[in-house]
C-alpha positions in Angstrom: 16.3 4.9 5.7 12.7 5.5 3.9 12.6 6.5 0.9 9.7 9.4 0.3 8.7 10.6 -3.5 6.5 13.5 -3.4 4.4 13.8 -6.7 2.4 16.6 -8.1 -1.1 14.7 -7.5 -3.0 11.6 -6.0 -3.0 10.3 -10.0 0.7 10.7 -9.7 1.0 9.1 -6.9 -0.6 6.2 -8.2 0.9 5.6 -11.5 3.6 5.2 -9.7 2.4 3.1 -6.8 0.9 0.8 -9.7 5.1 0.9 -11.6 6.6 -0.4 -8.1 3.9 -3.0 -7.1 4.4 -4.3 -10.7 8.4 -4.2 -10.2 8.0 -6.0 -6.6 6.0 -8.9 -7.6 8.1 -9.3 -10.6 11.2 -9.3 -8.8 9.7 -11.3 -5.8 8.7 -14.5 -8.5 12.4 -14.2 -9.9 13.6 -14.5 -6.6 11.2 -16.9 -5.0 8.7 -18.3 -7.5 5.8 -16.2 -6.1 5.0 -13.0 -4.0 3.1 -12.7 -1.0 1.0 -9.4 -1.4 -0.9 -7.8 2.2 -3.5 -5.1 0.6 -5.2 -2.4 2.5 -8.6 -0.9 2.4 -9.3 3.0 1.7 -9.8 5.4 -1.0 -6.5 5.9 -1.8 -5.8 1.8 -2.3 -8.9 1.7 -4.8 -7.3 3.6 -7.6 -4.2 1.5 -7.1 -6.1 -1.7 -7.6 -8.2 -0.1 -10.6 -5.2 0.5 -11.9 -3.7 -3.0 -11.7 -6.5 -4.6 -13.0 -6.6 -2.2 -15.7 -3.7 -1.4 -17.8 -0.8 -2.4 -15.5 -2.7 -5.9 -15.6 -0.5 -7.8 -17.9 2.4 -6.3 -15.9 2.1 -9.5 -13.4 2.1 -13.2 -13.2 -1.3 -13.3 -11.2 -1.2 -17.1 -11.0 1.7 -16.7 -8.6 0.2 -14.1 -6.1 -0.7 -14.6 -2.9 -3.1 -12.4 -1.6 -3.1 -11.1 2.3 -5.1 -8.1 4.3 -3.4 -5.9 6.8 -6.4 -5.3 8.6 -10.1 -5.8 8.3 -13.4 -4.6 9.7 -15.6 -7.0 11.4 -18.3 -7.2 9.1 -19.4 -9.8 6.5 -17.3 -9.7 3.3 -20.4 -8.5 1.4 -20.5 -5.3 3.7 -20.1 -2.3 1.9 -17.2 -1.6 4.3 -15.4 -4.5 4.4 -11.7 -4.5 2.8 -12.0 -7.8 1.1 -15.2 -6.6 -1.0 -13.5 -3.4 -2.0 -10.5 -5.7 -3.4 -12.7 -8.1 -4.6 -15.0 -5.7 -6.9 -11.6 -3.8 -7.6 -9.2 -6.0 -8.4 -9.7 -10.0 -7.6 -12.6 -10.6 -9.9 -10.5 -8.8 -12.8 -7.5 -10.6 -12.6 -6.4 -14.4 -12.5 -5.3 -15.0 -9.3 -6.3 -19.1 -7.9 -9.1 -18.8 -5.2 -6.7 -21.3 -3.0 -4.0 -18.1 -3.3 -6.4 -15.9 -2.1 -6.3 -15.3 2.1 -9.3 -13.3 3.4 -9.8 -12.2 7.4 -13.1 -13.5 8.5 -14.4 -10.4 9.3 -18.2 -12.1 9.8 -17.0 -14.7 13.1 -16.5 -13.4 16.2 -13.4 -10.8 16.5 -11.5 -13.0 18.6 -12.0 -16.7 17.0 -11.4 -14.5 13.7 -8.1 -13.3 14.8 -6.8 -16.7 16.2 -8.0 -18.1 12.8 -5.8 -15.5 10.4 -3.0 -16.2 12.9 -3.3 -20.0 11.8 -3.2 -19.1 8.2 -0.7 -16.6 8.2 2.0 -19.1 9.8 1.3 -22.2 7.8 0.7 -20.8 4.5 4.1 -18.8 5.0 6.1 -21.2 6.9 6.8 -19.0 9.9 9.6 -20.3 11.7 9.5 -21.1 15.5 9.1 -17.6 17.7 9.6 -15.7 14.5 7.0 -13.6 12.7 5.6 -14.8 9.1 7.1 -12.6 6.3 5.0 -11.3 3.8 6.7 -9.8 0.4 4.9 -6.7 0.3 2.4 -4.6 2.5 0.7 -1.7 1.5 -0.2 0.4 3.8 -2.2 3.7 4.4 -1.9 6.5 7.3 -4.8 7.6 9.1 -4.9 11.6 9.9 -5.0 10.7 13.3 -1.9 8.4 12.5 -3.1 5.3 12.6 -1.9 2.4 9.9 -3.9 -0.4 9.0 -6.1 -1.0 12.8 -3.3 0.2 15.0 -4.9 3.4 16.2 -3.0 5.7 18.6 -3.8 4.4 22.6 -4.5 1.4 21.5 -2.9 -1.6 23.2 -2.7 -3.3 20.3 -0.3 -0.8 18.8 1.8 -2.6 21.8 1.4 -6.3 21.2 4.5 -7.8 20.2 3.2 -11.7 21.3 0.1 -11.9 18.1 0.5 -12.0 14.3 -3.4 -10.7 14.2 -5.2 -9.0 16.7 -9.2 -8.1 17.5 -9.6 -4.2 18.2 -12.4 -3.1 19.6 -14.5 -0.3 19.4 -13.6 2.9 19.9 -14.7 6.7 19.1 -17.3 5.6 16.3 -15.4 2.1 15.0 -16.6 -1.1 15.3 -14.5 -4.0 16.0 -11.3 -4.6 13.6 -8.5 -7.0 12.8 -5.3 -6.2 12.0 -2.0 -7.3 11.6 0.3 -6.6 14.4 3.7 -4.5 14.5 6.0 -7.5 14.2 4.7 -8.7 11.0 4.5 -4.9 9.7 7.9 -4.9 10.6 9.4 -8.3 9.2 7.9 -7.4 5.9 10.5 -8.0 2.6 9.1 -3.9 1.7 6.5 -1.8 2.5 4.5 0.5 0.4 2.9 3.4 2.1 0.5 5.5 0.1 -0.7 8.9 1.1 -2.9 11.7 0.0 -4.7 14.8 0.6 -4.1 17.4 2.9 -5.7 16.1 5.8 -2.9 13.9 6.3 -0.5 16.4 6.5 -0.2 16.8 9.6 0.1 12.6 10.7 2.8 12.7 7.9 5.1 15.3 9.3 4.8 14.0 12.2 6.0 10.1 11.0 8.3 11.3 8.6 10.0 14.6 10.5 9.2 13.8 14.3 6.6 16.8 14.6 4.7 16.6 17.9 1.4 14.7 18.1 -0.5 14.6 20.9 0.0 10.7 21.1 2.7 8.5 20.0 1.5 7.5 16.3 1.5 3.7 15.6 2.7 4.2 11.5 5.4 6.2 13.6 6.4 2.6 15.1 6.3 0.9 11.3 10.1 0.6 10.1 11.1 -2.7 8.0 13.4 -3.2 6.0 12.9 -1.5 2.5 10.8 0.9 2.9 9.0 3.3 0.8 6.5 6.4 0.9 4.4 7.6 -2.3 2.7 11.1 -1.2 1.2 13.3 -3.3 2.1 17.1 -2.9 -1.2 18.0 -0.6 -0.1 15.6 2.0 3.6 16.4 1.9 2.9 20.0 2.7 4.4 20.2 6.5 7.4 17.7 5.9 10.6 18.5 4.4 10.4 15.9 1.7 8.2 19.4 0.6 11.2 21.3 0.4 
């Protein structure tokens, strides 16, 4: 069962976030020598990677991270949209992890070649076994208000994809085209961090945590692994009964 901690504020919420990424990584090198770390993009993320490059830096071995994205927009890693450059400026630059250690998505190729190319990364570097999915250490991910998690948006057939690591979605309602990491390696994650604030998710998170109707199935409703654990801050928590 997921674990939910509801906290006062989105400052809150990511003290703590920054106290259990810390804690996973350290417990992940004990047990394995290293840690296999899937970031996500957003506003939320950005204070969390401030904050670990700031004064939770020294709380980590950086020369043993490995560095992952759960999805990606199709643009060139110097967009001003792209995931890897709001890591990059945030938190890579600041903080000694190798460059070899570091795994971008190619955002700038074309959305399929891209796709089939983070696939190819994803199960050498982590030693995939035959007709299982890769498993990363951690993944942090974010919930849309419309419920979507990393690229998986509601309707999408990607949300539905169970044969691909890393998918190509295209554009739809305003987005360009995306990568993301499918379901299956979502779900074989080690644990999974989900941060979430501000009242405009309320409604997506009652819905994922309590079961509340939505007028589509919600992909972050499909996200289970195997340790599990929501940080929300109070705003976002309003309509659940983590609330109460």
């Amino acid at each position: 069962m997921a674990r939910v901690d509801v906290f006062p504020d989105a400052d809150a919420l990511l003290d703590a976030a920054a106290d259990a990424v810390t804690a996973m990584a350290a417990e992940s090198i004990r047990a394995r020598g290293r840690v296999t770390l899937a970031l996500s993009g957003g506003a939320t993320p950005r204070g969390l990677y401030e904050r670990l490059a700031g004064p939770w830096r020294d709380r980590i071995d950086w020369t043993r991270v490995h560095v992952y994205w759960g999805d990606e927009r199709c643009v060139p890693p110097t967009h001003a949209d792209s995931n890897y450059r709001l890591a990059s400026e945030t938190l890579l630059r600041h903080v000694p992890v190798p460059d070899a250690q570091i795994h971008r998505m190619a955002g700038e190729l074309e959305p399929a070649l891209a796709a089939r190319q983070y696939t190819a990364t994803l199960a050498s570097a982590l030693d995939a076994r035959a007709g299982a999915p890769p498993v990363l250490d951690l993944v942090l991910l974010g919930l849309g208000a419309d419920g979507h998690t990393a690229s998986l948006f509601p309707g999408s057939e990607a949300v539905d994809d169970t044969k691909n690591l890393v998918v190509a979605t295209p554009p739809a309602e305003g987005r360009g085209w995306r990568l993301s990491l499918t379901l299956p390696v979502l779900n074989a994650s080690r644990s999974t961090l989900w941060l979430v604030a501000g009242e405009p998710k309320a409604a997506a998170l009652a819905a994922v945590l309590d079961g509340l109707p939505a007028p589509l199935p919600l992909p972050a409703q499909r996200v289970t692994g195997h340790d599990v654990r929501w940080l929300v801050d109070r705003a976002a928590a309003r309509l659940t009964s983590a609330a109460e």
